[in-house]
mmCIF entry with sequence, helices, sheets and N, C-alpha, C, O atoms, coordinates in Angstrom:
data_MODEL
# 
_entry.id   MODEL 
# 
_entity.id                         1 
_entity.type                       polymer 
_entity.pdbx_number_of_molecules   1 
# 
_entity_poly.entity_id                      1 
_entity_poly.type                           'polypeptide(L)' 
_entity_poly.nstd_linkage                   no 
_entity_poly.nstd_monomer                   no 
_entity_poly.pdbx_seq_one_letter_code       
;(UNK)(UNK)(UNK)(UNK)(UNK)(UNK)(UNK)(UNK)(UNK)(UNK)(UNK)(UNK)(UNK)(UNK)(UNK)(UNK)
(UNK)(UNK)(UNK)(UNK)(UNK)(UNK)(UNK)(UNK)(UNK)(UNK)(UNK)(UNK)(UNK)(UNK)(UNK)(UNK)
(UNK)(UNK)(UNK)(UNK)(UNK)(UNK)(UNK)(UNK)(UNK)(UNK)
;
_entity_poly.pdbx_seq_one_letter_code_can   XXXXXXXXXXXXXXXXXXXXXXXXXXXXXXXXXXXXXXXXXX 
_entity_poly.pdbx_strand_id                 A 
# 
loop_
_entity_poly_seq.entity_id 
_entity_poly_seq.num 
_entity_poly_seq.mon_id 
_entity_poly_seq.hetero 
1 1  UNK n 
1 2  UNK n 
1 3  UNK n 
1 4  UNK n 
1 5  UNK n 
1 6  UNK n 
1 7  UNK n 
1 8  UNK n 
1 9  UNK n 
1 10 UNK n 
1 11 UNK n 
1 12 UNK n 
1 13 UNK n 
1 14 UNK n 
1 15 UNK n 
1 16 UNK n 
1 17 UNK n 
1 18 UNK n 
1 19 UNK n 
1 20 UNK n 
1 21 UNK n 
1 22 UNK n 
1 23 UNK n 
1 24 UNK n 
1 25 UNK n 
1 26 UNK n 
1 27 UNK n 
1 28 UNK n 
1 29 UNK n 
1 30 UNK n 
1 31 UNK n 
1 32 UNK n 
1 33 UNK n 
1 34 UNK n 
1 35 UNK n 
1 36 UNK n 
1 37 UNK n 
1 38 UNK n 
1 39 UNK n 
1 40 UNK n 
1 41 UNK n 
1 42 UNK n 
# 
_struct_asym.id          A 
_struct_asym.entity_id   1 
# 
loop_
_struct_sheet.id 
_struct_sheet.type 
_struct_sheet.number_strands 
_struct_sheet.details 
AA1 ? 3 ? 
AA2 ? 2 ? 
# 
loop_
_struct_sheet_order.sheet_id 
_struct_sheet_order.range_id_1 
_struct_sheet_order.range_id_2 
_struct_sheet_order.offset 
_struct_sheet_order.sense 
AA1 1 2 ? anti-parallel 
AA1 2 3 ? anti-parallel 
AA2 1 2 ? anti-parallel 
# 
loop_
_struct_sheet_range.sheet_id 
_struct_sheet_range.id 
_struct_sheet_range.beg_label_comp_id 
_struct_sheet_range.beg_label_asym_id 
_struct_sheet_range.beg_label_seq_id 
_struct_sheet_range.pdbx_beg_PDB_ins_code 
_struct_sheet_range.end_label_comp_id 
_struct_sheet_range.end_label_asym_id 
_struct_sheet_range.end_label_seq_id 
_struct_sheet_range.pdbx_end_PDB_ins_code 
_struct_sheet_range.beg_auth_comp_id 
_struct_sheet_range.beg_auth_asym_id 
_struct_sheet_range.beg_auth_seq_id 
_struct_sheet_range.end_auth_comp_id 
_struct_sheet_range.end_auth_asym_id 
_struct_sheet_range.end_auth_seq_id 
AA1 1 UNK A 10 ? UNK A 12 ? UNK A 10 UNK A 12 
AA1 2 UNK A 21 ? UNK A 24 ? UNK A 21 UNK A 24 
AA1 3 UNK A 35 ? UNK A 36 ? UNK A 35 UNK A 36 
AA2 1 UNK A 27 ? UNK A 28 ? UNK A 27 UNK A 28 
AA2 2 UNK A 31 ? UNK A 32 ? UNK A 31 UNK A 32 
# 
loop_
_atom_site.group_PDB 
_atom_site.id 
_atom_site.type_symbol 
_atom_site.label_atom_id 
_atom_site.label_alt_id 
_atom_site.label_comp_id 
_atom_site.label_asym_id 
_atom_site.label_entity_id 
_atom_site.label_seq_id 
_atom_site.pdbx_PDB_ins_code 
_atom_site.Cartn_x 
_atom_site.Cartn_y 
_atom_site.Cartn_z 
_atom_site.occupancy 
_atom_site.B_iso_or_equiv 
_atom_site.pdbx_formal_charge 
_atom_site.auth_seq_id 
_atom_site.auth_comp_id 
_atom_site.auth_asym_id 
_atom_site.auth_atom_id 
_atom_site.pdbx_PDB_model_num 
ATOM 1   N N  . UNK A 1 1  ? 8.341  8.530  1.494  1.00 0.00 ? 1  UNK A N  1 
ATOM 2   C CA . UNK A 1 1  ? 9.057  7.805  2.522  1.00 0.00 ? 1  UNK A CA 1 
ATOM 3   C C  . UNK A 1 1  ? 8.547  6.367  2.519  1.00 0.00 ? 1  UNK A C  1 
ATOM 4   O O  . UNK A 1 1  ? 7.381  6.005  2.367  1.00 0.00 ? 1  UNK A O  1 
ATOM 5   N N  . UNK A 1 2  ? 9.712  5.555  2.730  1.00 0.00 ? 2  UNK A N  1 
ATOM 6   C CA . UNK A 1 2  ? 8.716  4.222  2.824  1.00 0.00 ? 2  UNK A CA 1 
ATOM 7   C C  . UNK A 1 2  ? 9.495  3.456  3.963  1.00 0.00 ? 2  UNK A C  1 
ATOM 8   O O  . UNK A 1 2  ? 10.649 3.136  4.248  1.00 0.00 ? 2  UNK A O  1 
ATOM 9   N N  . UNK A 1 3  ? 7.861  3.312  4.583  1.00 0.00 ? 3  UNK A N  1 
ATOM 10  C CA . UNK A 1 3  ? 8.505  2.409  6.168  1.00 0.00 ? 3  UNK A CA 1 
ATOM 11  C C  . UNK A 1 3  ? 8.531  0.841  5.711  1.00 0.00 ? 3  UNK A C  1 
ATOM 12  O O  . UNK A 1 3  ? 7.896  0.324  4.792  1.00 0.00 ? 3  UNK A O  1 
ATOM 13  N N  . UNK A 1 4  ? 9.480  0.215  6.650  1.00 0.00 ? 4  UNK A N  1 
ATOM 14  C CA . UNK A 1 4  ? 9.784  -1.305 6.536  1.00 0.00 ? 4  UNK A CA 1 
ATOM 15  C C  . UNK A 1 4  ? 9.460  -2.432 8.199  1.00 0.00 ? 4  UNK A C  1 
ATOM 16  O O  . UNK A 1 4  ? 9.368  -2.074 9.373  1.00 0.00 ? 4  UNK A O  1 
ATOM 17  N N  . UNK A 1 5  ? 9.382  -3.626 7.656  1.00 0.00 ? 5  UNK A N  1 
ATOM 18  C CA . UNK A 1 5  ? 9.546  -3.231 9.207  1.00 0.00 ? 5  UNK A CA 1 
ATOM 19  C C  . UNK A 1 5  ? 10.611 -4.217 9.296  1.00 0.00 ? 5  UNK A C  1 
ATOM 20  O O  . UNK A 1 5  ? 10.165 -5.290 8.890  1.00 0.00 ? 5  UNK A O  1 
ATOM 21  N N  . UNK A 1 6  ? 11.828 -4.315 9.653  1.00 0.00 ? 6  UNK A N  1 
ATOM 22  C CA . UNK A 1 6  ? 13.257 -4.963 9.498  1.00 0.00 ? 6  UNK A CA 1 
ATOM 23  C C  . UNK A 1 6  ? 13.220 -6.050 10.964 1.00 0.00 ? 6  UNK A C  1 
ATOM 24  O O  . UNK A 1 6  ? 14.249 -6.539 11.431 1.00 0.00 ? 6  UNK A O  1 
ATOM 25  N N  . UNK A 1 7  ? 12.187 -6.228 11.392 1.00 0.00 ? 7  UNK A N  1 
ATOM 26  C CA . UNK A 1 7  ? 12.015 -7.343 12.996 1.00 0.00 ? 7  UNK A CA 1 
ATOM 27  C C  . UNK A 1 7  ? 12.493 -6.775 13.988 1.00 0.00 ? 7  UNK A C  1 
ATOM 28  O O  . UNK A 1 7  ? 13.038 -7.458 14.855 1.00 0.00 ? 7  UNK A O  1 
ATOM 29  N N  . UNK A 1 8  ? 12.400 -5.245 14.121 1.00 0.00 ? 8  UNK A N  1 
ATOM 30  C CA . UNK A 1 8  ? 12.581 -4.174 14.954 1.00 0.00 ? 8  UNK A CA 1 
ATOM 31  C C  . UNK A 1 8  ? 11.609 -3.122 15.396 1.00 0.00 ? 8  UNK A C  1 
ATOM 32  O O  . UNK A 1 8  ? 11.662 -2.327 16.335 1.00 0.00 ? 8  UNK A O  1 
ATOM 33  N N  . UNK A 1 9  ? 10.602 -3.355 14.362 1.00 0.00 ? 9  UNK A N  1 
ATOM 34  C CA . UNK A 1 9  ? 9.167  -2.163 14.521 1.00 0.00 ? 9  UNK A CA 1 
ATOM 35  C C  . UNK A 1 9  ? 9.437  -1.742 13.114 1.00 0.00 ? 9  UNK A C  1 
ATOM 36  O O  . UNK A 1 9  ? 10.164 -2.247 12.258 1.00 0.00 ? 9  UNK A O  1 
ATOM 37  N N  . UNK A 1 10 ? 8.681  -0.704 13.093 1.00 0.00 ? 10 UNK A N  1 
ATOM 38  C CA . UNK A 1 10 ? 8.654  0.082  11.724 1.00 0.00 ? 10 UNK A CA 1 
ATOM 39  C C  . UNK A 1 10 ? 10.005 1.281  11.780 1.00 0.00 ? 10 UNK A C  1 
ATOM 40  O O  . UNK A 1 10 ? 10.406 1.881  12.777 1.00 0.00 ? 10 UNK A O  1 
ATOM 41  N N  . UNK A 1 11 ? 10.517 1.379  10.363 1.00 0.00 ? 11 UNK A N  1 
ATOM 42  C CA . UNK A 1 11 ? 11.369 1.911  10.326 1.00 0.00 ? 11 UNK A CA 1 
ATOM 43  C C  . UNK A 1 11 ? 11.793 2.729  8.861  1.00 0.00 ? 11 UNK A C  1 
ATOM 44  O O  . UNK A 1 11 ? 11.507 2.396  7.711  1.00 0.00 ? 11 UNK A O  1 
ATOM 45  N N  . UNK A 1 12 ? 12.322 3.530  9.181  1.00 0.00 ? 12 UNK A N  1 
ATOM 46  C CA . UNK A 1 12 ? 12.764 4.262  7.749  1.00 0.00 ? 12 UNK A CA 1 
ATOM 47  C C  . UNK A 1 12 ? 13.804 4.146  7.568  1.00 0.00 ? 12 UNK A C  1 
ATOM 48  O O  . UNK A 1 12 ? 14.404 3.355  8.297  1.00 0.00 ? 12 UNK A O  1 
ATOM 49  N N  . UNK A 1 13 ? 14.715 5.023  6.283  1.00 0.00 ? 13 UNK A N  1 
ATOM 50  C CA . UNK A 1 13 ? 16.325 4.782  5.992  1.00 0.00 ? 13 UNK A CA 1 
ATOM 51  C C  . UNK A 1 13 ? 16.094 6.449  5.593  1.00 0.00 ? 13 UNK A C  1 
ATOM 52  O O  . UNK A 1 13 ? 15.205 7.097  5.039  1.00 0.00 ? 13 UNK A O  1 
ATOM 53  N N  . UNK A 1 14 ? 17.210 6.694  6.108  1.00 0.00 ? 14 UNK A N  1 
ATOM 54  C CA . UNK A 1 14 ? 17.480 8.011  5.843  1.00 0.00 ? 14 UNK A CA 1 
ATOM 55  C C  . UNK A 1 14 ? 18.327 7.878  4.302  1.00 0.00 ? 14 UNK A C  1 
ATOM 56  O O  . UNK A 1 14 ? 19.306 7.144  4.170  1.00 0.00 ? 14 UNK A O  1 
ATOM 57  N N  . UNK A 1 15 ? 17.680 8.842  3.034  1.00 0.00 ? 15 UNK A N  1 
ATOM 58  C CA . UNK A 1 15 ? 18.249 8.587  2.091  1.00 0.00 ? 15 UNK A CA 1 
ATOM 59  C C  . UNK A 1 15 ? 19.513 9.126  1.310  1.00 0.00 ? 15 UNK A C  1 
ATOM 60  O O  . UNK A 1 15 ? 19.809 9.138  0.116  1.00 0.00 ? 15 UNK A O  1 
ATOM 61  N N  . UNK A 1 16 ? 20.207 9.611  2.577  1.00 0.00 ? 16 UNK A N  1 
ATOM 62  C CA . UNK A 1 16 ? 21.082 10.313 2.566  1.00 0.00 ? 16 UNK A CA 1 
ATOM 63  C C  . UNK A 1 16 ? 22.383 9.800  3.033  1.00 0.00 ? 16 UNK A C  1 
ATOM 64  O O  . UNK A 1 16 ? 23.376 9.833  2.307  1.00 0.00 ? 16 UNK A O  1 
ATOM 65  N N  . UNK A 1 17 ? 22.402 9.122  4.747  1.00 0.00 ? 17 UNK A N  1 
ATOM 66  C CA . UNK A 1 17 ? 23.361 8.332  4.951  1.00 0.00 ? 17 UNK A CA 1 
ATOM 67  C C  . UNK A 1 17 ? 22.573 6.970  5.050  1.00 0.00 ? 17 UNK A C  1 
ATOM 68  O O  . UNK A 1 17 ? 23.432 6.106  5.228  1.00 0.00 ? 17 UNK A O  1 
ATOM 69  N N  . UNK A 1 18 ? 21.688 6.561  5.025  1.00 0.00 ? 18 UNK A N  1 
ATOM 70  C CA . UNK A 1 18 ? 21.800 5.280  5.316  1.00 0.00 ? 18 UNK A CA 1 
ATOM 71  C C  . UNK A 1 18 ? 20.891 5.037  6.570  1.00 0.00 ? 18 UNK A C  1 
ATOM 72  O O  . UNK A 1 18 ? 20.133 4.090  6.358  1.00 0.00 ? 18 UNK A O  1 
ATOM 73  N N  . UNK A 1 19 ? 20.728 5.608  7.837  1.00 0.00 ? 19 UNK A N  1 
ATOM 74  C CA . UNK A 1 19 ? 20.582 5.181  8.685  1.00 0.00 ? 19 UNK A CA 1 
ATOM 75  C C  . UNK A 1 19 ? 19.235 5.088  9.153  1.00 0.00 ? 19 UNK A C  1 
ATOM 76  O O  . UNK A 1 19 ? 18.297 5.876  9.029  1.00 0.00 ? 19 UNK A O  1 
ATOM 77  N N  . UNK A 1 20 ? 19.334 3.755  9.827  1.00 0.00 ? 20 UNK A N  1 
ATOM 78  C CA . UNK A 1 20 ? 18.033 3.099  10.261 1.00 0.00 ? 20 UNK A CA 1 
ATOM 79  C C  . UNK A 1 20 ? 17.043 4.333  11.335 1.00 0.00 ? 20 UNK A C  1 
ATOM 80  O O  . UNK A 1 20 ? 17.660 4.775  12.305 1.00 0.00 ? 20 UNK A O  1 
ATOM 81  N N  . UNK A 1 21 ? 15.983 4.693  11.184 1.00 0.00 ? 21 UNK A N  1 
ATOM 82  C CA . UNK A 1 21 ? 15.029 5.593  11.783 1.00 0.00 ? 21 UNK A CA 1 
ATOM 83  C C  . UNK A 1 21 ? 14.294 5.075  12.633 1.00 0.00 ? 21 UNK A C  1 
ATOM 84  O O  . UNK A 1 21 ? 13.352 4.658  11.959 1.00 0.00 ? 21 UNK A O  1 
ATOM 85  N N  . UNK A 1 22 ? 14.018 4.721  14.104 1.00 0.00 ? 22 UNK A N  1 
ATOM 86  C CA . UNK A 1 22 ? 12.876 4.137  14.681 1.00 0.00 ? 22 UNK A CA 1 
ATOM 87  C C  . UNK A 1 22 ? 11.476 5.098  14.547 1.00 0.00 ? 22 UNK A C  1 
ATOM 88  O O  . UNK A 1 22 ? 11.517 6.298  14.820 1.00 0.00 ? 22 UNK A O  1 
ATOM 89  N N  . UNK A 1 23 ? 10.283 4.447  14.109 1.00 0.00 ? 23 UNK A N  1 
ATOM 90  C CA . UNK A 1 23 ? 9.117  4.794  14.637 1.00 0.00 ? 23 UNK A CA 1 
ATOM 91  C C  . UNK A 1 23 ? 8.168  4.474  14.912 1.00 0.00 ? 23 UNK A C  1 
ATOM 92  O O  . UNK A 1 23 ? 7.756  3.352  14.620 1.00 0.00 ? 23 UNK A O  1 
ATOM 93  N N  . UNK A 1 24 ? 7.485  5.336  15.567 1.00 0.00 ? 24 UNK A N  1 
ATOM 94  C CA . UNK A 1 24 ? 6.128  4.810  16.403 1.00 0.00 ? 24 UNK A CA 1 
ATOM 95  C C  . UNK A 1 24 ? 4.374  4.961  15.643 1.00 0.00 ? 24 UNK A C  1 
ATOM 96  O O  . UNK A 1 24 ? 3.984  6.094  15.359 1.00 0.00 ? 24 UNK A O  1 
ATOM 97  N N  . UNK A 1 25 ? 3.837  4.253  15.490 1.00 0.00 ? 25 UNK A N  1 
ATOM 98  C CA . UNK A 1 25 ? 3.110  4.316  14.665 1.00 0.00 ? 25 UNK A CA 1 
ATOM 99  C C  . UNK A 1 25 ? 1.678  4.152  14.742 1.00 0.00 ? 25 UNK A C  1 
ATOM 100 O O  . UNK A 1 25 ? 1.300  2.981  14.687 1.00 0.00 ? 25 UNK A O  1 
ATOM 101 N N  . UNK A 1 26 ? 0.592  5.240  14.881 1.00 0.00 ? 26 UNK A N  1 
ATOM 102 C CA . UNK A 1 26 ? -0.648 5.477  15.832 1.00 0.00 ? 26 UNK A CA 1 
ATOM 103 C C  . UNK A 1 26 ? -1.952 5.325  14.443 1.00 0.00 ? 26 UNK A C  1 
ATOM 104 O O  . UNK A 1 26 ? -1.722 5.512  13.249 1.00 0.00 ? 26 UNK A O  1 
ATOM 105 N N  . UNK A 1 27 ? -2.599 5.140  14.740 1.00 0.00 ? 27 UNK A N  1 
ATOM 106 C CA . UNK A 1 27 ? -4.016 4.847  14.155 1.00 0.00 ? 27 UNK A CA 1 
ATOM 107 C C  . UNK A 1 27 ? -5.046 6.547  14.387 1.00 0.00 ? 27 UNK A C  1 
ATOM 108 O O  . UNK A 1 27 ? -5.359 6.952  15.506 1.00 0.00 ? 27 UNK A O  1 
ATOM 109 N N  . UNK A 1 28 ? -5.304 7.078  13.453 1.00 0.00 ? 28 UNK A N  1 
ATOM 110 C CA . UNK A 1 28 ? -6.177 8.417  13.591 1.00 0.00 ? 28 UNK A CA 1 
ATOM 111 C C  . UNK A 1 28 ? -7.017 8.342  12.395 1.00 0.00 ? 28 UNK A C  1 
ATOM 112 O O  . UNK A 1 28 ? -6.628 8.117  11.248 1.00 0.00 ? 28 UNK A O  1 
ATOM 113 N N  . UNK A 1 29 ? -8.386 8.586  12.850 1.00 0.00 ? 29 UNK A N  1 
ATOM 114 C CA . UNK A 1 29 ? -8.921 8.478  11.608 1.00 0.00 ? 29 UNK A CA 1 
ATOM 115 C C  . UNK A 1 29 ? -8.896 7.487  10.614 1.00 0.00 ? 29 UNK A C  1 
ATOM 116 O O  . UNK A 1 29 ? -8.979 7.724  9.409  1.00 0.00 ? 29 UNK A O  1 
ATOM 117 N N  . UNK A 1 30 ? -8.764 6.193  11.206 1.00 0.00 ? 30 UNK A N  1 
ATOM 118 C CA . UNK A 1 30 ? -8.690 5.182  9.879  1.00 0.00 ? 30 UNK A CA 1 
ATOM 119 C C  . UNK A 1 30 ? -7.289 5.494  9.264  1.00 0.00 ? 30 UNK A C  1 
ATOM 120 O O  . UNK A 1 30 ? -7.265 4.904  8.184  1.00 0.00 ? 30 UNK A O  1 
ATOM 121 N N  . UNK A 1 31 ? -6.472 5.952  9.402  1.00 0.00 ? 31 UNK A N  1 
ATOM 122 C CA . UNK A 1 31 ? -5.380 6.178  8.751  1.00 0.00 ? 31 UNK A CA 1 
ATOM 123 C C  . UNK A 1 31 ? -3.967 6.171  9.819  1.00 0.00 ? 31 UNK A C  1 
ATOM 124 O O  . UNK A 1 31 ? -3.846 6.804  10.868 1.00 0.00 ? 31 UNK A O  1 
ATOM 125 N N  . UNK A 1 32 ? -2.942 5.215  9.158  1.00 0.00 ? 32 UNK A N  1 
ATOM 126 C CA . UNK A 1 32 ? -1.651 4.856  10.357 1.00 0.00 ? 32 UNK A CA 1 
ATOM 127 C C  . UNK A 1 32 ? -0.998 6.424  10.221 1.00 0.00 ? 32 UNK A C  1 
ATOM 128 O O  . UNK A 1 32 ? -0.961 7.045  9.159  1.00 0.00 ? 32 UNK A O  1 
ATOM 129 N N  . UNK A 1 33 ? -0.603 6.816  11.238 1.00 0.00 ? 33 UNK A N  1 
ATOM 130 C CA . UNK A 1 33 ? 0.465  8.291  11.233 1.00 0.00 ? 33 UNK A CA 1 
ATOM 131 C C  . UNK A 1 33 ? 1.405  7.636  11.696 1.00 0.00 ? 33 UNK A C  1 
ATOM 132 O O  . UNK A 1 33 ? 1.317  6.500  12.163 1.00 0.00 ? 33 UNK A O  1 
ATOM 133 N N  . UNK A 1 34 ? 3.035  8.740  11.542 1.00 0.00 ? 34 UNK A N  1 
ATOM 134 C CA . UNK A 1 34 ? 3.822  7.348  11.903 1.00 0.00 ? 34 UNK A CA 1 
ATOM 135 C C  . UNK A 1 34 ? 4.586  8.629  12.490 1.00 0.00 ? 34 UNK A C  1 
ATOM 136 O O  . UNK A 1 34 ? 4.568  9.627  11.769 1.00 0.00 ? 34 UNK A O  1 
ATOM 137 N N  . UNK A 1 35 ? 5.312  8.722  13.819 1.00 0.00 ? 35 UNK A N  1 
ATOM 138 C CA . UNK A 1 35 ? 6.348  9.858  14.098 1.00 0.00 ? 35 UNK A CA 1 
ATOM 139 C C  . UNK A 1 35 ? 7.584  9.248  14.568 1.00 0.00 ? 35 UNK A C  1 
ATOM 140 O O  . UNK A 1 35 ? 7.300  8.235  15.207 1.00 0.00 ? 35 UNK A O  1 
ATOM 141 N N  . UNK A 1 36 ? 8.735  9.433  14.517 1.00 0.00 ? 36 UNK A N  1 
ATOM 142 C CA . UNK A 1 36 ? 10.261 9.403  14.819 1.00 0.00 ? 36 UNK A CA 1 
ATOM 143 C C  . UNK A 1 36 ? 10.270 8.944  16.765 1.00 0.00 ? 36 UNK A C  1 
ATOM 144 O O  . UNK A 1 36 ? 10.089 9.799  17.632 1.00 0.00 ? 36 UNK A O  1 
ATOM 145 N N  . UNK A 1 37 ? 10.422 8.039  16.946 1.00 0.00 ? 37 UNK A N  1 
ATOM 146 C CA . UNK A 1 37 ? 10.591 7.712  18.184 1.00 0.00 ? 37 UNK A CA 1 
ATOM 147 C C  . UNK A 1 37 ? 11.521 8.459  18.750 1.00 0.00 ? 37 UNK A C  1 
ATOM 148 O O  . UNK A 1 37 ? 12.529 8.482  18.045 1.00 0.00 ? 37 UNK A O  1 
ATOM 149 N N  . UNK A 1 38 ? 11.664 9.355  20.151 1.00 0.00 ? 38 UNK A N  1 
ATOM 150 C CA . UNK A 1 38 ? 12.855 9.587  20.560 1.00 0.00 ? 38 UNK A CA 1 
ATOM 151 C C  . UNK A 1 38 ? 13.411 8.737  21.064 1.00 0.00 ? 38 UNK A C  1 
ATOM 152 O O  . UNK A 1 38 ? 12.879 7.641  21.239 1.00 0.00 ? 38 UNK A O  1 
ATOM 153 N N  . UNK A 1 39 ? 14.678 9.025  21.449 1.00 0.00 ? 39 UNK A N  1 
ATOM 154 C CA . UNK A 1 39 ? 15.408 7.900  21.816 1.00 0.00 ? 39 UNK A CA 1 
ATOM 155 C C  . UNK A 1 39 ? 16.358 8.540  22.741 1.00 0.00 ? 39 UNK A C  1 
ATOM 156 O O  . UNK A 1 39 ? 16.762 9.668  22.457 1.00 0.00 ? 39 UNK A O  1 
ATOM 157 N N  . UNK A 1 40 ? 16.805 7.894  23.924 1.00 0.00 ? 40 UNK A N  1 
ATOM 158 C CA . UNK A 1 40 ? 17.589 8.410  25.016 1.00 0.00 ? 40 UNK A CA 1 
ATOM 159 C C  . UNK A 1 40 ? 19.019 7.931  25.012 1.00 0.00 ? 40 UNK A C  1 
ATOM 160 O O  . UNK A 1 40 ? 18.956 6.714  24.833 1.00 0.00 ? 40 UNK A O  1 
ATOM 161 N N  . UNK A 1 41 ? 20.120 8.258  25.110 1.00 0.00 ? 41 UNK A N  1 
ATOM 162 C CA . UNK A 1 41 ? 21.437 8.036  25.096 1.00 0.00 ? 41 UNK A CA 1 
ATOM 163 C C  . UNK A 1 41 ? 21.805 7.158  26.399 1.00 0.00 ? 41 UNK A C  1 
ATOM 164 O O  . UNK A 1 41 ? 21.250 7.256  27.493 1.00 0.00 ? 41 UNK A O  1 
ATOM 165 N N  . UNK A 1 42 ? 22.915 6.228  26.037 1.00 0.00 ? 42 UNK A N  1 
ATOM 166 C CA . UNK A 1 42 ? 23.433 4.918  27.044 1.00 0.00 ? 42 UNK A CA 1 
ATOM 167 C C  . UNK A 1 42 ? 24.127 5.546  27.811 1.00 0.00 ? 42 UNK A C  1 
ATOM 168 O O  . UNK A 1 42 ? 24.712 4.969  28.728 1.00 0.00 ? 42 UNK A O  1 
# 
């Protein structure tokens, strides 16, 4: 997987359709973990 960060936070592309992934991205152990932000509907 490779995160970007597009001037939105970090983010993935789904390599399937396309679509932009938000995530959140924590420090453990010396090492970044990165999980899928949820996100709430308008």
């Amino acid at each position: 997987m490779v995160v970007v960060n597009e001037g939105q936070g970090p983010l993935f592309r789904c390599p399937i359709c396309g679509a932009r992934n938000a995530l959140a991205a924590r420090e453990e152990d010396g090492v970044t973990v990165y999980r899928q932000r949820r996100t709430t509907g308008s």
